[in-house]
C-alpha positions as CSV (number, residue, x, y, z in Angstrom):
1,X,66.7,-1.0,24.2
2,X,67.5,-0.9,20.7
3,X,66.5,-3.7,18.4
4,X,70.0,-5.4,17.5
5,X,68.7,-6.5,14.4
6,X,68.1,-2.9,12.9
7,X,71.6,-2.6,12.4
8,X,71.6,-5.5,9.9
9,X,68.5,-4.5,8.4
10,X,70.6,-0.8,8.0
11,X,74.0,-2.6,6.5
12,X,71.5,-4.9,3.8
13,X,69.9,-1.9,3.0
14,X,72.8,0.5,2.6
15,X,74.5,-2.5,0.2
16,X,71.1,-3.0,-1.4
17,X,71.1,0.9,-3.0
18,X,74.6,0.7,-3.8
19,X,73.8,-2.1,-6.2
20,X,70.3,-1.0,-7.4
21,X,70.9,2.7,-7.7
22,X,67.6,2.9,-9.4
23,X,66.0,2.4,-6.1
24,X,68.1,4.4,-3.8
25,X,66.0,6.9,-2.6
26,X,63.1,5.9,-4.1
27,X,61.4,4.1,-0.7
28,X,61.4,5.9,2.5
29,X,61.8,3.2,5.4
30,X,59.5,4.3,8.3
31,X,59.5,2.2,11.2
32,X,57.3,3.7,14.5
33,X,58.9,1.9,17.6
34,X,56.8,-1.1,19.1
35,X,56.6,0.4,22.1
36,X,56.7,2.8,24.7
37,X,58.1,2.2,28.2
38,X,56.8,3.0,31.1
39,X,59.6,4.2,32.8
40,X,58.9,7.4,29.7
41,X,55.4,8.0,30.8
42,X,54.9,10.8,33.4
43,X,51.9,12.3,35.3
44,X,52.5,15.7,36.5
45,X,51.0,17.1,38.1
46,X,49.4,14.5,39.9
47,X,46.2,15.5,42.3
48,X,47.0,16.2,45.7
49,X,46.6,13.0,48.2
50,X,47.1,11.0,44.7
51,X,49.6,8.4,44.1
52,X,50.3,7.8,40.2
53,X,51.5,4.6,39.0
54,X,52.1,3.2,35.6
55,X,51.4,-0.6,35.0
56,X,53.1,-0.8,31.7
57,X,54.6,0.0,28.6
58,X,52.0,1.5,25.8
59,X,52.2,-0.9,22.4
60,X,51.7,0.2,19.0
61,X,48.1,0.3,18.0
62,X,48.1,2.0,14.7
63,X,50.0,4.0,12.3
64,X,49.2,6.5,9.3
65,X,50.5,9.1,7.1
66,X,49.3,12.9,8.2
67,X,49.5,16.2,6.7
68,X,52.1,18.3,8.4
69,X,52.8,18.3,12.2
70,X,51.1,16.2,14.8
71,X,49.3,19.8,16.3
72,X,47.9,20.6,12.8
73,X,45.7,17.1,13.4
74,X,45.9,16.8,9.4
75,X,44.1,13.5,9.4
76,X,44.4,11.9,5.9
77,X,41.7,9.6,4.4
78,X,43.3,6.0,2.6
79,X,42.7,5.9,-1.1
80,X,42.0,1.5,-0.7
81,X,41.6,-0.4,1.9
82,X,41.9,-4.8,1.2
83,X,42.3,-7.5,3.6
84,X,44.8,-10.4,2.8
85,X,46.5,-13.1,4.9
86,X,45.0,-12.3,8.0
87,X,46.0,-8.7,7.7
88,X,43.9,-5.3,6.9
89,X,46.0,-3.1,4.2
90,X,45.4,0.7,4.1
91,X,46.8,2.6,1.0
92,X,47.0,6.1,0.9
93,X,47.8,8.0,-2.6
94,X,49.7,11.2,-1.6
95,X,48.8,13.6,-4.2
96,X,48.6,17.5,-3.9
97,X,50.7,20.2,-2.2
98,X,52.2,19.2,1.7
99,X,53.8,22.6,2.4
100,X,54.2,21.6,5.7
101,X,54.9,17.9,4.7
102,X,53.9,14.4,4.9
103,X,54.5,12.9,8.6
104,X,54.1,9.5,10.0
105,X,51.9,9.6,13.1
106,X,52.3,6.3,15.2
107,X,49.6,6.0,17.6
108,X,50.1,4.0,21.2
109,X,47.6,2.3,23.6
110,X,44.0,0.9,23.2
111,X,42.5,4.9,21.7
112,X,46.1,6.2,20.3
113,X,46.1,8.0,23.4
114,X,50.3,8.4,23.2
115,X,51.6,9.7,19.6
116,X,54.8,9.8,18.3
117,X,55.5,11.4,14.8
118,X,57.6,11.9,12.3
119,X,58.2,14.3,9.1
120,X,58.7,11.9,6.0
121,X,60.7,12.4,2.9
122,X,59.3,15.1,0.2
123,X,59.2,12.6,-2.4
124,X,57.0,10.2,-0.7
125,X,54.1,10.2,-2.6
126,X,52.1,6.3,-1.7
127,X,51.4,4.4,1.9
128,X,50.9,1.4,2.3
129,X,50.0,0.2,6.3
130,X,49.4,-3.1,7.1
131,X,47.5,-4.3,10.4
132,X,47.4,-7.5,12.2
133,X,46.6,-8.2,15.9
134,X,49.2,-8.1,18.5
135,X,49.5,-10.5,21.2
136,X,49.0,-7.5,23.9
137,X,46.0,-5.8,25.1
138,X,45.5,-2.6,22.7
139,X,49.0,-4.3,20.3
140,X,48.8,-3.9,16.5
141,X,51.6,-5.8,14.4
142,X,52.1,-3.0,12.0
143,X,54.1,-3.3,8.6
144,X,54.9,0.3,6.7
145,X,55.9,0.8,2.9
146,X,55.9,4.4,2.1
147,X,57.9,5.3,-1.1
């Protein structure tokens, strides 16, 4: 189910660059979904004389900037790291060549075992992630500002 208040945030934004045109383009909104449901998770094959069965959705437990696909496991190291307001705030300066891109890897269940990832805008060239616990087992609350 889609958040029904993404399509506000989209119409504030969208009047927001037409009346600061200096900062249209300039910040690359990258939101990974909270979660992913079960009814999307599949086992298959699954051992003969075994019965799968999935208990629940996977939450969000962490998110990051990565060089190029999520196959080319292009890791990338934050620049800062700073704690304020009950949150944990990784930077990453983006500096150098990204032939293959800059992608956002969002990370799912208690070890990131589920990834979902996505190729960012050329220009973006700073993240900043912030981390605070979730109210489920494994659940980040996870703010991202990459410009």
């Amino acid at each position: 189910m889609q958040n029904p208040c993404l399509h506000v945030r989209k119409a504030i934004l969208a009047g927001a660059c037409c009346f600061i045109p200096t900062l249209a383009g300039a910040m690359s909104l990258a939101i990974c979904p909270s979660s992913i449901a079960d009814t999307s998770i599949k086992l298959d094959p699954v051992p003969a004389g075994w019965t799968a069965y999935i208990a629940g959705p996977l939450y969000l437990n962490s998110a990051a900037p990565i060089d190029g696909p999520p196959q080319r496991k292009g890791e990338l190291v934050p620049t800062a790291e700073r704690k304020a307001k009950g949150q944990t705030i990784f930077v990453w300066q983006l500096e150098g060549a990204f032939p293959d891109g800059i992608w956002l890897q969002c990370s799912y269940g208690e070890y990131g075992q589920v990834t979902l990832s996505k190729r960012m805008e050329d220009s973006v060239r700073r993240c900043e992630v912030s981390y605070k616990k979730g109210s489920k087992a494994g659940q980040n609350e996870i703010g991202i500002d990459c410009r």
